[in-house]
N, C-alpha and C positions, 0 to 999 in steps of 0.2 A: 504494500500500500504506500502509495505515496502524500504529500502535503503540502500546501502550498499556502502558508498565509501571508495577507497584505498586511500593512500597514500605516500608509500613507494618505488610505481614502479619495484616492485619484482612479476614476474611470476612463476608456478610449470614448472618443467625441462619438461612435459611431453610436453608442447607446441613444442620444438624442438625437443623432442626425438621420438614421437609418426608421426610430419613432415619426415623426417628420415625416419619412416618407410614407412608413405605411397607414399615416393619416390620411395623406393626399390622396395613396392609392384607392384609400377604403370612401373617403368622405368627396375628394376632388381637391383643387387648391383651396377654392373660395370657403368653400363649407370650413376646410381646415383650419383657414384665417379665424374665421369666424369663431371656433371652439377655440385657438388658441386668445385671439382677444379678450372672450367670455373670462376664461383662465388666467389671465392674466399675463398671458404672456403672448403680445400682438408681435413682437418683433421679432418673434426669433427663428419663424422661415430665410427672414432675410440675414440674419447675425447666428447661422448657425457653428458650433464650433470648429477650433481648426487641429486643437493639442486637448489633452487631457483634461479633464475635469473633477471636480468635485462630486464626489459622488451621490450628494444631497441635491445636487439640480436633476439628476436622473429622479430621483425618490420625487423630489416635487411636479415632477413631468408626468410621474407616474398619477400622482395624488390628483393631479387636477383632470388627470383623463375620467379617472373615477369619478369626482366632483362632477364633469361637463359630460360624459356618455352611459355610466355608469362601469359595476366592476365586469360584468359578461363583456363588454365592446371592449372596455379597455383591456383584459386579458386578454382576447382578440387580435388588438394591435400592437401589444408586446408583442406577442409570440409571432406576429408577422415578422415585426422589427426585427427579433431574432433571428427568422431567415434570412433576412435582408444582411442582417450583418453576417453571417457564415457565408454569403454569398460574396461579400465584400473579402472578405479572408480568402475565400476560394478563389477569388480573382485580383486580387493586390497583394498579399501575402505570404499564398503557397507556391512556390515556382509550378508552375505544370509540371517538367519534370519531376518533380517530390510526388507532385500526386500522383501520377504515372505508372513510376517507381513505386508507391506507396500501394497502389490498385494491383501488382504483378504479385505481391505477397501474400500468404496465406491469413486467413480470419482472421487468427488470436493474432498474430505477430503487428495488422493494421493498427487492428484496434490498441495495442499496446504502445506501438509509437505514435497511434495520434493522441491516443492521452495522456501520454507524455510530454509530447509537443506543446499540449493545451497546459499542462502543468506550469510547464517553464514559461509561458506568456499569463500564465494566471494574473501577474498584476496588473495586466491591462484591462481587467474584468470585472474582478473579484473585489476590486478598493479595498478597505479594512477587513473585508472577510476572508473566509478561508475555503479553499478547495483542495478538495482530496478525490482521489480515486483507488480502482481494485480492478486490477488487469486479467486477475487469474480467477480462475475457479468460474462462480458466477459473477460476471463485472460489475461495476457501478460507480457512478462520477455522485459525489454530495458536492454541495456547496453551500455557506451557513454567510449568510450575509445580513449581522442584524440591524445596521446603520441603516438600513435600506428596507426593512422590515419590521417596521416598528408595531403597524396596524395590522390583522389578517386582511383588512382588504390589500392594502401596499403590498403585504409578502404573493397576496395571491395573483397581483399582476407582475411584480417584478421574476417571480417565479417561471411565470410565460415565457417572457421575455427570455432566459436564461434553457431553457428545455426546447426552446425553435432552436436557441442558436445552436446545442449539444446535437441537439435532433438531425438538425440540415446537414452541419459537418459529417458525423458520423455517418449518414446516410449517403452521404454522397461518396466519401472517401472509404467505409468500411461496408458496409453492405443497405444497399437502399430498401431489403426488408427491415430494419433496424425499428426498435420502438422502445423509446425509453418509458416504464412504468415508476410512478411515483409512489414510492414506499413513508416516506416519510417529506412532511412538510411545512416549514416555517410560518405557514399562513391557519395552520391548525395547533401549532405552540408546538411543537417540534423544534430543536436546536437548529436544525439543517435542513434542506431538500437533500433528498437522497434520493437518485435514481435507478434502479434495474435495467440495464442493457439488456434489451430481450430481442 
């Protein structure tokens, strides 16, 4: 088993920028505007980020989708985000040959360098939380992030958010029957999300 804790509480921009988009996808621009003005936050299609962030402007990004669509849409459009962003990794990120490379290998040995891979960029994700996984036997990635989960609503969107983006990668680099199962969960008073590679 490996471990990965932050500390710093610095998020990648794509948490909010790749949000953003999957509003626009789901709502349009206008509508999008619209929900973000409502929330408070009219500017920031235009000003969105370009380095690292604070991991409390995700959380409140999160918070006001709930406030303005409720927690079903905005789990929704985490978990879009999520792909969004593994798509963004799969294509600025991974060199294609890694993937390649990575897709010519047998199951267990994929899944074990990509979540190790994921380990080692964990702080670009994880901000003050921590991540762990379990390569052998039955697998499983957790992640306990409680800066960011403070409400069971927040834990149960941010949760989304984080299970597209494990989901997409996995899928796409280790096997696209792949389905993570939620065993354990922050938004139900659980320490972690813990998920089952199944």
């Amino acid at each position: 088993m490996a471990v990965a804790t932050m500390h710093k509480g610095k998020i990648g921009p794509n948490a909010i920028i790749q949000t953003v988009a999957a509003m626009q996808e789901s709502y349009g621009p206008r509508q999008s505007r619209t929900i973000l003005h409502c929330g408070g936050l009219a500017t920031l299609p235009d000003n969105l980020p370009t380095a690292m962030v604070d991991e409390q402007e995700f959380r409140a990004l999160a918070q006001m989708l709930i406030r303005q669509v409720g927690v079903d849409s905005a789990r929704q459009l985490l978990k879009r985000s999520g792909q969004l962003t593994a798509g963004y990794l799969l294509k600025h990120r991974i060199p294609r040959p890694v993937q390649l490379l990575l897709r010519a290998l047998p199951r267990r040995q994929r899944l074990r360098l990509l979540l190790q891979a994921i380990e080692k960029h964990a702080w670009t994700f994880a901000g003050s939380g921590k991540f762990s996984f379990n390569a052998e036997g039955l697998p499983w990635i957790s992640i306990a992030t409680p800066a960011l989960c403070d409400t069971p609503e927040t834990a149960a969107a941010v949760c989304s958010f984080y299970q597209g983006t494990f989901e997409q990668l996995l899928r796409t680099l280790v096997d696209r029957r792949v389905a993570l199962w939620e065993t354990e969960c922050q938004a139900r008073g659980d320490a972690a999300c813990l998920y089952l590679i199944v």
